[in-house]
C-alpha positions as CSV (number, residue, x, y, z in Angstrom):
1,X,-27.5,46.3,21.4
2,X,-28.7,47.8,25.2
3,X,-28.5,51.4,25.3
4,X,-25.4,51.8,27.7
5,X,-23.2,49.9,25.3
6,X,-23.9,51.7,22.0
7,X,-23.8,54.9,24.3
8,X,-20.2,53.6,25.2
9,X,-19.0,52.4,21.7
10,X,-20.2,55.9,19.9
11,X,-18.4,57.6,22.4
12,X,-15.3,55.9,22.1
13,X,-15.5,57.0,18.0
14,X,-16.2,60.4,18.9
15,X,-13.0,60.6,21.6
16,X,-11.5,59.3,18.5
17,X,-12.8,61.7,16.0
18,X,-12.7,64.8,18.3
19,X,-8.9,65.8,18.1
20,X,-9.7,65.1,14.2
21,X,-10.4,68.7,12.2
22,X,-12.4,66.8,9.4
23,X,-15.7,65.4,9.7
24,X,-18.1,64.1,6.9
25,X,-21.4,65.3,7.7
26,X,-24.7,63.7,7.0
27,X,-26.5,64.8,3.5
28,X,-29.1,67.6,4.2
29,X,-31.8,65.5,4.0
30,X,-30.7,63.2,7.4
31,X,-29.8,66.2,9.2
32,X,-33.3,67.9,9.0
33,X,-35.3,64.6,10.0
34,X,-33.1,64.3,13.1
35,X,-33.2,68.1,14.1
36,X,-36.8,67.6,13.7
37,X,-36.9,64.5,16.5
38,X,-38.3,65.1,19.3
39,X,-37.5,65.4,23.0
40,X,-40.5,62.9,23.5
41,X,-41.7,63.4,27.1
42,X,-41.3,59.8,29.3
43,X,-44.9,58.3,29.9
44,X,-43.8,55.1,31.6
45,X,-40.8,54.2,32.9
46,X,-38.6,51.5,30.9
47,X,-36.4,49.4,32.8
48,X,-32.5,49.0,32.0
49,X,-29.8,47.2,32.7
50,X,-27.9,48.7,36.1
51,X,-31.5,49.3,37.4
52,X,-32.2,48.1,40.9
53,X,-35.7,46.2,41.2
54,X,-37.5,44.9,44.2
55,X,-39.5,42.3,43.0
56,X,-41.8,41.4,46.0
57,X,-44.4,38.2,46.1
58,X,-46.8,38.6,48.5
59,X,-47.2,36.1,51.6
60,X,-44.3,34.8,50.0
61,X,-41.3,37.0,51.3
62,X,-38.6,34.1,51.0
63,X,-39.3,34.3,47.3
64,X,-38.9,38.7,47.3
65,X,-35.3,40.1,46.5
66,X,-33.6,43.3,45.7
67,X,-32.1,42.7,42.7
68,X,-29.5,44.9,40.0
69,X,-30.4,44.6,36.5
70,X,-27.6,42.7,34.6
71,X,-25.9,43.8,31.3
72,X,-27.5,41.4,29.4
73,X,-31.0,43.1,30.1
74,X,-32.0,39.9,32.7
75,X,-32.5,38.9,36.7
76,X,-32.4,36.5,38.8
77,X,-35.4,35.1,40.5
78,X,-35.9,32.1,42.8
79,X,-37.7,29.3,41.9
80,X,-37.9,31.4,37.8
81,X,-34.7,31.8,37.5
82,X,-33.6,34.3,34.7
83,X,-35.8,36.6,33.4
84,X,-35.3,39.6,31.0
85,X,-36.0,42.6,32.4
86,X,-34.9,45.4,30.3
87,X,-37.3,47.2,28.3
88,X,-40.2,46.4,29.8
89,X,-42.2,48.2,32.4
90,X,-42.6,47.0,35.9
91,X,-45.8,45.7,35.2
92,X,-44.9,43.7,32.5
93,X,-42.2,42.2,34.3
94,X,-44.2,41.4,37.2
95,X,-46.7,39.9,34.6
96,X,-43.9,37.5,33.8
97,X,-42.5,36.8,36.9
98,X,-46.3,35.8,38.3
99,X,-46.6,33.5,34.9
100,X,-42.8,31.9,36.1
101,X,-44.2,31.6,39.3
102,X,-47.6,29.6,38.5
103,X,-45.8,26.3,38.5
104,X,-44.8,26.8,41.9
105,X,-47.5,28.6,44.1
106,X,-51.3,29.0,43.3
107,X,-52.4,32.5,42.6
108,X,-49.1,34.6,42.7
109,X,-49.4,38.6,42.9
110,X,-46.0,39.8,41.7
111,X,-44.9,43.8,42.7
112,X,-42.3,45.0,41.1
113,X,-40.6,48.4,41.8
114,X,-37.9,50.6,40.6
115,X,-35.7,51.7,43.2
116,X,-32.6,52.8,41.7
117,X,-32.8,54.4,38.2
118,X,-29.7,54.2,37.5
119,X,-29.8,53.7,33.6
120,X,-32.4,56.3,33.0
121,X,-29.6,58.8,34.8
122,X,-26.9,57.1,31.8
123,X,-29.2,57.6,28.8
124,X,-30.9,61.3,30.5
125,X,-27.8,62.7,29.7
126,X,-25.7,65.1,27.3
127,X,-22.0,65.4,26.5
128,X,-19.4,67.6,25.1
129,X,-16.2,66.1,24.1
130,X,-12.4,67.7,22.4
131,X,-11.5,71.4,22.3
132,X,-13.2,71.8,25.9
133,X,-12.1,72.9,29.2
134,X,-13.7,70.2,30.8
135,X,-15.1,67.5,28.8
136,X,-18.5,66.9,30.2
137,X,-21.4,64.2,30.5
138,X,-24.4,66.5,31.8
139,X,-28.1,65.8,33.1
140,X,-30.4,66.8,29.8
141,X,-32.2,69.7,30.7
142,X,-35.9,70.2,28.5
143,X,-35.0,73.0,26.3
144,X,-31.0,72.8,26.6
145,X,-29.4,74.2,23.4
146,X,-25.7,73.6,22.2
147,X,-24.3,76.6,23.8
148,X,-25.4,76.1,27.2
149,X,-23.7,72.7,26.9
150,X,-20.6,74.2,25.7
151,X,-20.7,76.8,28.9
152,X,-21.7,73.7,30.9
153,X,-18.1,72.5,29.8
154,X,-16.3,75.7,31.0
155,X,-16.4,76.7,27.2
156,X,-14.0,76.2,24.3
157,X,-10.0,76.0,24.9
158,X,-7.6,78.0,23.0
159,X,-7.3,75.4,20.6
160,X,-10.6,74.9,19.3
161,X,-11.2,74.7,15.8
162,X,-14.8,76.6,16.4
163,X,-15.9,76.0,12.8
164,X,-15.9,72.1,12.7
165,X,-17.5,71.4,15.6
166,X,-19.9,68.4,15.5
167,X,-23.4,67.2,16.8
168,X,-24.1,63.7,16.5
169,X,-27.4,62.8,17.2
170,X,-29.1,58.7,17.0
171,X,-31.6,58.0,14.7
172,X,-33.7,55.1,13.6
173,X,-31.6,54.0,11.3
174,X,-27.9,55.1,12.7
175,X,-26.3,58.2,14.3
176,X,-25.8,61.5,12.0
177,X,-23.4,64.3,11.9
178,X,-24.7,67.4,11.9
179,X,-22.5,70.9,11.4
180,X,-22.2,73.6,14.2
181,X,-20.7,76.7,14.0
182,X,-19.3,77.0,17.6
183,X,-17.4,80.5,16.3
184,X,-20.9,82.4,14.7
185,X,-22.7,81.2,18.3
186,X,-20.7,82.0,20.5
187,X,-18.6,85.2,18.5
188,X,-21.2,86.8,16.4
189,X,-24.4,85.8,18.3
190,X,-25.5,83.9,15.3
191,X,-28.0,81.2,16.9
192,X,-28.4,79.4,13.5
193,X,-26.8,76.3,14.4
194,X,-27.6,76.9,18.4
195,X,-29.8,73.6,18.2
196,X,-32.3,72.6,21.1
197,X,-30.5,69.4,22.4
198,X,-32.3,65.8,23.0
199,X,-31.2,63.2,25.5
200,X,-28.0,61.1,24.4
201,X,-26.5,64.1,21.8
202,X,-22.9,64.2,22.0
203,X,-21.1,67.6,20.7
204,X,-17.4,67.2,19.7
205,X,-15.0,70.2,19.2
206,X,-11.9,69.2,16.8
207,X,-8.7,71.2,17.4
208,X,-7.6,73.3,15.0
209,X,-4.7,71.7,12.7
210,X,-1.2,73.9,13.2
């Protein structure tokens, strides 16, 4: 599944699950291997779908075109004709497009360039669902904890169950739930549950059941 649709579907669950005042967390175990992931620095650029490339093929302009990045992960090239894109660097996918290409013209030198990030801006993000003032999808900052997400979001309402709020975090093998306790943060300046945040965690705040 691409990145901005499983971003989408868990988000939908947690809309669900955030007026919701229970929550079954993951066992201990899960919830220390993902605090322990990393915020793993970005070396190369990945493409994604929503991405806008300029593929160029030089002394051959006729054949260079600006192109978006589908939701299926592919482009459109002439003479190739559909090519995946997503997930690969630009110099993989120039790699391709020049191998496309060699049935056409003799020697093809393929550029291709990023020129609209836009799904590195989707997945680069943060958000704060539920028992918020403003429900929020933020730019992930390096070093962003959950309270400066939960200012970020105008803090809690008057409603806010601040015992059962939620982190959910992706891992390898699925997302997991992990316990914050919004009231010992942000009341009695307990920071044990203040985690350091990585790109994509959601935090939802249940409201308290009446």
């Amino acid at each position: 599944m691409k990145a901005s649709y499983r971003f989408i579907s868990l988000l939908t669950i947690l809309l669900i699950l955030s007026g919701c005042a229970g929550t079954d967390f993951a066992r201990q175990a899960r919830i220390e291997k993902a605090l322990e992931r990393p915020s793993e620095p970005v070396t190369e650029y990945r493409i994604g779908p929503s991405d806008v490339l300029r593929v160029v093929v030089w002394r051959n302009e006729d054949l260079s075109v600006q192109v978006p990045v589908r939701p299926d992960g592919r482009i459109s090239v002439p003479l190739v004709g559909d090519v995946q894109a997503s997930g690969k660097t630009s110099e993989t996918l120039a790699s391709d497009i020049e191998t496309g290409l060699d049935e056409y013209i003799r020697q093809p030198n393929v550029s291709v360039i990023v020129s609209q990030m836009s799904s590195h801006e989707f997945t680069h993000r943060v958000r704060v669902t539920g028992a918020v003032r403003q429900p929020a999808s933020q730019p992930y900052r390096e070093g962003m904890t959950v309270m400066d997400v939960i200012l970020g979001a105008g803090g809690v309402n008057e409603f806010a169950n601040l015992d059962s709020a939620t982190l959910y975090r992706e891992l390898d093998d699925g997302v997991v739930a992990i316990p914050v306790n919004l009231d010992a943060i942000l009341n009695n300046g307990n920071i044990e549950t203040n985690y350091r945040l990585v790109p994509g965690d959601i935090i939802t705040v249940p409201e308290r059941r009446f």
